[in-house]
C-alpha positions in Angstrom: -4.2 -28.6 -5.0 -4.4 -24.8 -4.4 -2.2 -23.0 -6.7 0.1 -20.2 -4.6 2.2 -17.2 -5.6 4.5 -15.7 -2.6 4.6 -12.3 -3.4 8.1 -10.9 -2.4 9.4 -7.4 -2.8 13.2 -6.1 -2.9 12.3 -3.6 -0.4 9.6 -1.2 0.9 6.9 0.6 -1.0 7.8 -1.4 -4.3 4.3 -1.9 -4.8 4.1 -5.5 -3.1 0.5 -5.0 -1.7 -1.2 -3.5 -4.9 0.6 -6.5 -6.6 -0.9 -8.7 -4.3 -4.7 -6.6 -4.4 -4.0 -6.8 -8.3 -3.9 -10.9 -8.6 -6.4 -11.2 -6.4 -8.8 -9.1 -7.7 -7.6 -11.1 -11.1 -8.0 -14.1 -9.7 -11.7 -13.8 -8.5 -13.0 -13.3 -11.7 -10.7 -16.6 -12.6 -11.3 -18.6 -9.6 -14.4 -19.7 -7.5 -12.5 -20.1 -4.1 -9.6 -18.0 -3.5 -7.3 -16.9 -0.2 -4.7 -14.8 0.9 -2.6 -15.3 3.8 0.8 -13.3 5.1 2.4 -16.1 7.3 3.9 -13.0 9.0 2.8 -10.1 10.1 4.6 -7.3 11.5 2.0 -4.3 11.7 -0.6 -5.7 14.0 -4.2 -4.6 14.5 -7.7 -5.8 16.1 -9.8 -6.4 12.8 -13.4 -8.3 13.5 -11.9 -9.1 17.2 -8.6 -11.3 15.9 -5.3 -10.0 15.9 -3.9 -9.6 12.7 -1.7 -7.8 10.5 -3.0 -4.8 8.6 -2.7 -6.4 4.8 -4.7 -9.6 5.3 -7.7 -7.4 7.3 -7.3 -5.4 3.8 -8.0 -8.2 1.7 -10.7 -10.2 3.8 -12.5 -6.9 3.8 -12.2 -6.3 -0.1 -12.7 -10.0 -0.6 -15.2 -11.0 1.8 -13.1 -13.7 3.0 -14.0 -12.8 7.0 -14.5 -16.6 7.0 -10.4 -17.0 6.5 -9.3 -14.9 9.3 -7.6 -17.1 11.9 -5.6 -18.8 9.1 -4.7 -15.5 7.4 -1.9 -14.4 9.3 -0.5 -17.2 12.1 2.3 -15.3 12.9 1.5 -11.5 14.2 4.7 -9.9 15.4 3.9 -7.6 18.8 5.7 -4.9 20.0 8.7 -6.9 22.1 8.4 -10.4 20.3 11.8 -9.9 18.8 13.2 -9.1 21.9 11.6 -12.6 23.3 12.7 -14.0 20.7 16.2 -13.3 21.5 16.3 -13.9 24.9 14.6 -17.7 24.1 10.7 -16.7 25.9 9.2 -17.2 22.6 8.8 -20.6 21.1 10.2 -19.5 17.6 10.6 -23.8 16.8 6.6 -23.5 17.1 6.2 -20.7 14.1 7.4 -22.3 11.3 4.5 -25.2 12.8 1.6 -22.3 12.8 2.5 -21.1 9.6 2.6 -24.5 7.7 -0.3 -25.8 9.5 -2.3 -22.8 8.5 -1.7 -22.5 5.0 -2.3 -26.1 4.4 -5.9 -25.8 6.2 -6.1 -22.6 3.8 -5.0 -24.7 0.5 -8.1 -27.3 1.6 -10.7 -24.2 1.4 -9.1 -22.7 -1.7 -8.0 -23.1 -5.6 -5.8 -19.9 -5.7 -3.8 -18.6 -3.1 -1.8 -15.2 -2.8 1.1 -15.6 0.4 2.5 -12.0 0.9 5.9 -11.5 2.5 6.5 -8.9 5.0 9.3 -5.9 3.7 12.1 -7.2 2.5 13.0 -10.7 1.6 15.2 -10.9 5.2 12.2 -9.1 7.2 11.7 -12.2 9.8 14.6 -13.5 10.3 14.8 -13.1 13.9 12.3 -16.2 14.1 13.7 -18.4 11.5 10.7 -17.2 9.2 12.4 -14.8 6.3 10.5 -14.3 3.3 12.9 -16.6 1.3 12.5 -19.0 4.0 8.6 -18.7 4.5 8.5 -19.8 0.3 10.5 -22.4 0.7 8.6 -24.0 3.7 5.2 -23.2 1.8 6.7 -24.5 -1.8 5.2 -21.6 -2.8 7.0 -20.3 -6.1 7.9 -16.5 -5.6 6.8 -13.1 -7.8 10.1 -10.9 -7.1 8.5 -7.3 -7.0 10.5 -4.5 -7.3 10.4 -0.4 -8.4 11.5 1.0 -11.3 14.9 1.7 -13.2 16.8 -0.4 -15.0 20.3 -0.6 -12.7 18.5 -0.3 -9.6 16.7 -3.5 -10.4 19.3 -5.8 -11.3 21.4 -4.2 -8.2 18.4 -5.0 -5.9 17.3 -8.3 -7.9 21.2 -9.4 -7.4 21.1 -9.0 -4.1 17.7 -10.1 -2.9 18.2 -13.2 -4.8 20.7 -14.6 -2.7 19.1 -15.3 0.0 16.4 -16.8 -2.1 18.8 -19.1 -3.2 20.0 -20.2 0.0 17.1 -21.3 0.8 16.4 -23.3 -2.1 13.2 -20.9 -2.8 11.9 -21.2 -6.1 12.1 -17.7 -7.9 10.1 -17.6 -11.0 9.3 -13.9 -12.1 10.3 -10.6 -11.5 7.5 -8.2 -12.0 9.1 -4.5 -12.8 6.8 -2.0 -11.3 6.8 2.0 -11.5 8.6 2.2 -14.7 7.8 5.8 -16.4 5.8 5.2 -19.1 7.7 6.6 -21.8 10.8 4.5 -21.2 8.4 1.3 -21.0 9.5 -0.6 -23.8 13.1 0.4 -23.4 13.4 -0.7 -19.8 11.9 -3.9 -20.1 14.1 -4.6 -23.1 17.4 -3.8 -21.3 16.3 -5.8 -18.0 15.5 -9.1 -20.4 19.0 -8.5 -21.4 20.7 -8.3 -17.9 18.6 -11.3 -17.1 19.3 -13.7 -19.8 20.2 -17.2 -18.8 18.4 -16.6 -15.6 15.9 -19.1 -14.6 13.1 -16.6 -14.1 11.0 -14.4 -16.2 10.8 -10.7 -16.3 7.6 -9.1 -16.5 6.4 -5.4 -16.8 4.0 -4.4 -13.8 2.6 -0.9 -13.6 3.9 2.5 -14.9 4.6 4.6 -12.3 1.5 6.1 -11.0 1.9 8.8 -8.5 -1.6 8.6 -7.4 -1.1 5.5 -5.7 1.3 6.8 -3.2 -0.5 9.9 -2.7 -2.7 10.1 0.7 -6.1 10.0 1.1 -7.8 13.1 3.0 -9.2 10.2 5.8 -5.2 9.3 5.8 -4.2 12.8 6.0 -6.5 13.1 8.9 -5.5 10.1 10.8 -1.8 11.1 9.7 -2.2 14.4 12.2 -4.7 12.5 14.6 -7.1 15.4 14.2 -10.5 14.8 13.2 -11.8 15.8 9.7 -14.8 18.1 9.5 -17.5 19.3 6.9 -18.1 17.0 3.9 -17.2 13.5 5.3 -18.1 12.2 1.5 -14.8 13.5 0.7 -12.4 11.4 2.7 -11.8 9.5 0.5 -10.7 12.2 -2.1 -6.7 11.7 -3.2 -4.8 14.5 -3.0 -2.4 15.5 -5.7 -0.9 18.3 -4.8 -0.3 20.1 -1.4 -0.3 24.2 -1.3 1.0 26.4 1.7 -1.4 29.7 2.0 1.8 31.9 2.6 0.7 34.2 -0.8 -2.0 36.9 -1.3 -5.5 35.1 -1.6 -5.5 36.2 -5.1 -2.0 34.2 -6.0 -3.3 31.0 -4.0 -6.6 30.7 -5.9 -4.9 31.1 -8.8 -2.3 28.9 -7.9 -4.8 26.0 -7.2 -4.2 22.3 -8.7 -6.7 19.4 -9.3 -6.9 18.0 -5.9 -5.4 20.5 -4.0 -4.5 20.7 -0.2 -4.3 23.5 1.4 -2.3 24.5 4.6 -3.4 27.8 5.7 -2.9 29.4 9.3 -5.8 30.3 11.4 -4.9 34.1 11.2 -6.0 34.1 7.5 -9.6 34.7 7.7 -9.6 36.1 3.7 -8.1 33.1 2.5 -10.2 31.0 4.5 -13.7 32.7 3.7 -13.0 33.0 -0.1 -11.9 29.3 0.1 -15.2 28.3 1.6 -17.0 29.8 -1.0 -15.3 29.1 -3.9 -16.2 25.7 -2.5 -19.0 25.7 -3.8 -18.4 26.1 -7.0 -17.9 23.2 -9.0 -15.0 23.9 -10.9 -13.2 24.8 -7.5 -14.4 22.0 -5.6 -12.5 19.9 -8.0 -9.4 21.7 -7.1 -10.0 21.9 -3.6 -9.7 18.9 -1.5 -9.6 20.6 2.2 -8.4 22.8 4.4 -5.6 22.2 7.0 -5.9 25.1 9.6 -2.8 25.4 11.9 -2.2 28.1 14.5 -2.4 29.7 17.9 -5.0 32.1 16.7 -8.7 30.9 16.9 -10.6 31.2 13.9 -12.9 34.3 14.6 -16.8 33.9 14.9 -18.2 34.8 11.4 -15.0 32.9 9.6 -15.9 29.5 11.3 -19.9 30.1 10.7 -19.0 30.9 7.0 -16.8 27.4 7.0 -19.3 25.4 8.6 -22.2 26.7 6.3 -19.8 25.6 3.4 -19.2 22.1 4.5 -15.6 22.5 3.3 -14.0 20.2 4.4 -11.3 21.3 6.6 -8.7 20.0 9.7 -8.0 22.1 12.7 -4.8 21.4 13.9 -2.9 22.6 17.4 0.7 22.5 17.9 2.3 22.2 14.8 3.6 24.6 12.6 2.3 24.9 9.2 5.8 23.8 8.0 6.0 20.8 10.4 2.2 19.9 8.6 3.5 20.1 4.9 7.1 18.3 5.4 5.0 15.2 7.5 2.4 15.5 4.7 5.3 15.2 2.2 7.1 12.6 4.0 4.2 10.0 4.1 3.8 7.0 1.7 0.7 6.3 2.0 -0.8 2.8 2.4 -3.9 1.6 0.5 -6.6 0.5 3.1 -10.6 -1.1 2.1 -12.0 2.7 2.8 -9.6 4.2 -0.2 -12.4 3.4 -2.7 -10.7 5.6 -5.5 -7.1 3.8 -5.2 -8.7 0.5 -5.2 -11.0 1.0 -8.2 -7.6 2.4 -9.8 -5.6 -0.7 -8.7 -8.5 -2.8 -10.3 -8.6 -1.3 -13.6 -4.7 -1.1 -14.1 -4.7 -4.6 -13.1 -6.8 -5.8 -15.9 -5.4 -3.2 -18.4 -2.0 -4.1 -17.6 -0.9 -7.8 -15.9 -1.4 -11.1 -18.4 -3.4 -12.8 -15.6 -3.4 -16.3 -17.8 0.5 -15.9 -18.1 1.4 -15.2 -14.8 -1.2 -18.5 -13.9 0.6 -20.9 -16.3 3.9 -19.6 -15.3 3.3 -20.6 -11.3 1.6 -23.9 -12.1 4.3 -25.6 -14.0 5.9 -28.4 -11.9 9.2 -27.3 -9.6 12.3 -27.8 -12.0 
């Protein structure tokens, strides 16, 4: 009998899906035949000609488990489903079906399995499949993820939980994640104490790592939906820091961070020449990540000649404003996909520097109290 960990989350961008990336990269080194399967999945895409939600395309491609596909996500939510849901056009009695029928031709193929919720432990609800709900149905025991803090946790924990319980959902851990490193010890120690007497363990996940959250150059591209030119090697380059060109070329150089973007208008052909050739330096190219290139103005002749000789890599953008570039840059969390090599190597290493694999395995085999 496969042995399954539902990987729930108190709410967005807690770290759910690097958990998730983190176990099973764990467990492949642990395990001969292992799975993954979201039972729901709300962000739909075409991956090797099946529709299917964005995470479990993630992990068959970083997991070679193409072979899994049709079973890895029986539920896709489409644009208008929850409407037809609602107004009784979509079979929701048959979903619950799919989703067991699917994960028990899943648990025949594998010996570990990793069963993702979607959002928050109430996301689904709409078609009698909420996280809490989905765990339940599965007997799948549940790894509670959730962000950092020490308040905020048992506040979200508290009231995640609930619904848990309704459900009769068998909570086992909750695994801590972005906790600043320097409070480490001390958080951990004051959660264990909130916690005591419940019937779940608490367990430290990752420090908070910035990095993670930070996009991609391939992301930033896709984020504007403009194309990315000059050294395609570098999309997948994280960038740290993001720099507005509003100073004197001599204050922006110096100005520069590891990993820098920079936002400069298409007016400034000083800026954007020196750029270029700083580029090619290797100190500089370190700092220097791309170019964004806003503005009305076209780039003049020699300036684009000079960029394209460079192979800086840089994005022209029309119609936005540099500010409107660094606020959407700014706002975006961005998500890990199988073209992030630098994230994912990251996500490996912390995962076998940081989670007790064998702990978390004994934990969620013991029999259902």
């Amino acid at each position: 009998m496969a042995l399954k960990i539902f990987i729930a989350a108190t709410g967005q961008h807690s770290g759910k899906t690097t958990t998730s990336l983190s176990l099973m990269h764990l467990a492949s080194k642990k395990f001969e035949r292992i799975g993954f399967i979201k039972p729901l999945g709300p962000k739909p895409i075409v991956f090797r000609g099946i529709d299917i939600d964005k995470d479990p395309a993630l992990m068959a491609e970083l997991f070679g488990l193409e072979k899994h596909l049709p079973l890895m996500c029986p539920v896709v939510v489409k644009p208008g489903d929850t409407r037809r849901a609602l107004n009784g056009e979509l079979p929701v009695e048959q979903l619950s079906k799919k989703v067991l029928e699917s994960c028990a031709a899943l648990e025949k193929e594998c010996d570990f399995i990793i069963v993702e919720g979607s959002g928050h432990p109430g996301v689904g609800s709409v078609f009698g499949l909420s996280n809490a709900r989905i765990a339940s149905l599965l007997n799948a025991p549940v790894l509670m993820v959730t962000g950092g803090g020490i308040g905020n946790v048992v506040d979200s924990v508290h009231l995640n939980l609930a619904l848990f319980e309704k459900e009769q959902a068998d909570v086992r851990a909750i695994l801590v994640n972005k906790i600043l490193p320097e409070k480490r010890e001390a958080t951990l120690s004051y959660l264990q104490k909130a916690f005591t007497g419940q019937p779940f363990e608490i367990i430290g996940g990752f420090n908070y790592q910035p990095v993670l959250a930070n996009p991609t150059l391939r992301r930033v591209a896709k984020l504007l939906d403009f194309p990315l030119h000059g050294n395609q090697a570098a999309a997948s380059r994280i960038v740290h820091h993001i720099h507005i060109g509003a100073a004197s070329t001599q204050r922006v150089v110096e100005a520069l961070q590891d990993s820098t973007l920079l936002v400069v208008t298409s007016s400034r052909d000083e800026l954007l020449v020196t750029m270029a050739n700083l580029y090619q330096i290797p100190e500089y190219r370190e700092k220097i990540v791309a170019l964004v290139i806003p503005g009305v103005a076209p780039i003049t002749k020699v300036t684009q000649q000079i960029l394209d000789t460079s192979n800086i890599p840089y994005i022209r953008t029309t119609g936005f404003h540099t500010t409107d570039i660094y606020q959407a840059l700014l706002d975006d969390v961005s998500k890990t996909t199988a073209e992030d090599t630098e994230k994912i190597d990251l996500i490996r290493q912390m995962a076998e520097n940081r989670l007790d694999f064998e702990k978390i395995t004994e934990l969620f085999s013991r029999s259902s109290k």
